[in-house]
Structure formats: C-alpha cells, structure tokens
N, C-alpha and C positions, 0 to 999 in steps of 0.2 A: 528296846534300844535298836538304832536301824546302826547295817551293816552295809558295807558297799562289797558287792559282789560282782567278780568279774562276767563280763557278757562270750566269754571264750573268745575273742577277736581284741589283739591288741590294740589295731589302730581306731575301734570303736572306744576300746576302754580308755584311748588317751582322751578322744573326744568328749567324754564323761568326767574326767579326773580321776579314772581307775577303775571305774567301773559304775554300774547303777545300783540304786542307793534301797535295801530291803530291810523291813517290809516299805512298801510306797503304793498309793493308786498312782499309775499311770495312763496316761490318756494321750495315744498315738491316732492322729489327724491325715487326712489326707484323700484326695483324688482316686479314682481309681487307675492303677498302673505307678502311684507312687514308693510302691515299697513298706508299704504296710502290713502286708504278714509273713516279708521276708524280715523286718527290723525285729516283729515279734518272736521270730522262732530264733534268731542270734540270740535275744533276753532271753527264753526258752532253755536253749542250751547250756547256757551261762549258770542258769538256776538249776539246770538239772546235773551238771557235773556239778555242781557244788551240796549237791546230796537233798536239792529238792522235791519234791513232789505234786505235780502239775494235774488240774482238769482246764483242758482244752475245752472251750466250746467255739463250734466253727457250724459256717453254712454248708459245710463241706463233710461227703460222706468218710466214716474211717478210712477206709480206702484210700480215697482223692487227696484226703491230709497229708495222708503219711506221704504219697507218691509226689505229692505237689512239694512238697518238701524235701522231698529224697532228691527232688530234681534242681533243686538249688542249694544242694550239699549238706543239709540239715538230715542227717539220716536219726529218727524220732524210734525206729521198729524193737530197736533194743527196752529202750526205754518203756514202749506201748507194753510189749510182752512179757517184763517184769513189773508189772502192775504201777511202774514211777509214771508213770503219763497216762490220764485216763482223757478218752478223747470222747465229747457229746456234741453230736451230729443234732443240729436244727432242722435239716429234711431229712425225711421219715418216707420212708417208700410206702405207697398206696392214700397214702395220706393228705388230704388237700385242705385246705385251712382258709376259712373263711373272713371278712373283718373280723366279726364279736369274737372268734376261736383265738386270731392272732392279737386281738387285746389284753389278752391276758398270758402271753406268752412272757411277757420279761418279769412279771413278778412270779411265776412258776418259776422260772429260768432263775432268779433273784433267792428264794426257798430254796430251791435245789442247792443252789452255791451257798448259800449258809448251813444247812443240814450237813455240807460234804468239809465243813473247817477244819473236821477231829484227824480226815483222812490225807487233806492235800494242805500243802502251803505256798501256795499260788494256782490263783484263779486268772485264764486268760481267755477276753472274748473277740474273738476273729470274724467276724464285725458285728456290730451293734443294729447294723441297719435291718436284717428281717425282726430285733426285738421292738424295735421302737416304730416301723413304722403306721402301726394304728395305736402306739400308747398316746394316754395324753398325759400335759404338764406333770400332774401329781403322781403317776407309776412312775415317770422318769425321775422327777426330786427324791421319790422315795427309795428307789434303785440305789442313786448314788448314797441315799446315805446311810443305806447298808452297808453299799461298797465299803466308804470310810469307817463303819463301824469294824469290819471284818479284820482292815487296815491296824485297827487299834489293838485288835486282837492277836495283830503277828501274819496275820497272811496278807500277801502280795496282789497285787489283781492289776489287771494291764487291760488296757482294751483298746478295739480300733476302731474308729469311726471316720466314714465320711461328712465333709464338711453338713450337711443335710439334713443328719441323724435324729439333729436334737435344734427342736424350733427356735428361731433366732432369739424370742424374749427367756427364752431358758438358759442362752449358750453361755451368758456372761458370768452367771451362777454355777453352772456345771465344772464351766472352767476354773473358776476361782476356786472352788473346792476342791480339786485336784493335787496332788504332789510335785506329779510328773505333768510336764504339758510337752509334746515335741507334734511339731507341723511339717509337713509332706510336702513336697512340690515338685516341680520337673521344669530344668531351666535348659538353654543350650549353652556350653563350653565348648570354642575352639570346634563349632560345627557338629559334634554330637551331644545329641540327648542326654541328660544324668539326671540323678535325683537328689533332692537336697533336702537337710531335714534341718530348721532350724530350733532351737533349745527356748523355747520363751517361758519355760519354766523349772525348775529342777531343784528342790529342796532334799537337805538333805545331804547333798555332796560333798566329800571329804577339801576337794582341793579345787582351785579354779577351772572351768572349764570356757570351752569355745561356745561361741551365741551362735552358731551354727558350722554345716561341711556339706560338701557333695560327695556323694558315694553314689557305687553300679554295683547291679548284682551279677556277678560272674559264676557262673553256671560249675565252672569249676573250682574256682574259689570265697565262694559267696559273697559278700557283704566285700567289698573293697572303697576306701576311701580317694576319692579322687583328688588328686595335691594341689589342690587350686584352691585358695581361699574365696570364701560366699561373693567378699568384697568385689571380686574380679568377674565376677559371675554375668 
C-alpha cells in the first residue's frame, strides 16, 4: 500500500501534494550542478524522520557525504551513527578499476542492494553514472527490474542520473518503468541562476500537484522554493 510521506521541507511537500509517495522507484535527472543530491538528501531526510532506514550508495567517500551534506544543512551524522543510514562508497582507496572490473559493478552493486531488503527500507543511488558507465543494454534492463521488484517488495529506491547514464535506445524504457520521473535544469530568473525541477512523472500522489518549480539551495536553509512560476521562467 504506498504512503505519502513527508520530505521534511513544507514548501517542497506542497509541490508534491503533501509529500512523496512510498514505497516508489524514483528517477531524479539532471546536469551537473542542477541539484541532484541536494533534492535526494531532502527525500532522505523526509524518510529518515519518518522512521526509515536508508543505504546510501554515493561516488563519494563517507567522509565527503556526510560533510558535503552537512554543508547544505542536511546533517545525516546522527542518523550514520545509529546504524539508520548506512552509507556505501563506489571509490575504494588503493583501488583502480579497469573496463572488464567496472562492468560488472552495477549488478554486484544490484546483489548487494537486494541482499540488504530485510535491513534498510529505502535504497538511494547518488549517481548512476560510475555504475553504468561500461554496462551494457541488458545489466541496465536487468538493474531496473530488480529495482521495481524490490519496489513491490515495500522498499523505496531513488536514484540520480545524468542525462548520459543510460544509452538513448534504453532511456525511453527505463523511463517508462519508473514511478517517479522528476528533471533537473538551470534557468535564469530576474538575472540570477536557479534551478528548476519539473514533475513529468509522479504516480502515486494523494492530491494534485504542480508540473514543475524553481528552487535554490541555501546554504543555510537548504532547499528553498523560488515564488516565480516555471511559466515565467
């Protein structure tokens, strides 16, 4: 039965109709610099005060996660150290990985996150792109439809990808199978840079929502929505 669970940030959750909708695969798109593992750690947080149970996996070492996130108000350390956030690092110090090594990363990565179901209830991957970049076609069809099986299962799973991740004859299927679809971009309003995410997917949701917004990340207040509708943009 999915639940809509708040993402801890009001003016996100209006933009959603209350909140995002769990369990869901979620599939967060976008550039780099658009706000893509800052939108993930708001859901993050959302799921983790709501008495979830998170593995992270990020390009980034524990370290760098937590600080990279502590730095845009997301403070994860609580969470890390009560064993609710387990965070798995893609580089590995000493470690260098060659094509054939890095082919066969996302279905290891793919194992791991089904083995780990009984412990976490939401899988998030910050970003896709060292899994995929030497898989072919069929790791990646078969990724996702684990993903969705785990989804049926009751766990969550969220991932970020760059537009590039996943080869163009695959994107139209990846996407369609999806729950969640939300796209990343950076527009100029009124002379400065924002970032805009618009909704082109969202199953699931209790009450209407908006086909998109512009939001900044505020260093001190994270995730802020910027009051100018997409239309004006």
């Amino acid at each position: 039965m999915t639940e809509i669970i708040s993402c801890g940030n009001e003016e996100v959750d209006r933009q959603f109709g209350g909140g995002v909708p769990f369990p869901t695969l979620m599939l967060i798109e976008g550039d780099h610099g658009t706000g893509k593992s800052a939108l993930s750690a708001q859901f993050m947080k959302g799921l983790l005060d709501s008495g979830k149970k998170i593995l992270c996996v990020t390009e980034n070492t524990v370290k760098e996660y937590i600080e990279n996130m502590k730095a845009i108000t997301f403070n994860f350390s609580t969470a890390f150290l009560r064993n609710r956030l387990t965070i798995m690092p893609l580089h590995m110090y000493g470690v260098h990985w060659n094509k054939e090594q890095s082919a066969y990363l996302l279905p290891v990565v793919g194992k791991y996150i089904g083995n780990s179901f009984k412990e976490h209830n939401v899988v998030v991957i910050d970003s896709l792109s060292l899994l995929t970049v030497f898989s072919d076609a069929s790791r990646i069809l078969e990724f996702f439809t684990q993903c969705k099986y785990l989804v049926a299962r009751g766990m969550g799973v969220i991932i970020t990808i760059h537009p590039e991740d996943i080869p163009p004859d695959l994107r139209m299927r990846v996407k369609g199978g999806v729950d969640v679809y939300l796209k990343l971009g950076v527009t100029n309003i009124g002379g400065k840079d924002v970032k805009t995410l618009k909704i082109v997917k969202l199953i699931g949701a209790k009450e209407n929502t908006d086909s998109g917004f512009a939001f900044d990340v505020d260093m001190t207040f994270g995730i802020k929505i910027v009051p100018i509708s997409m239309a004006n943009a």
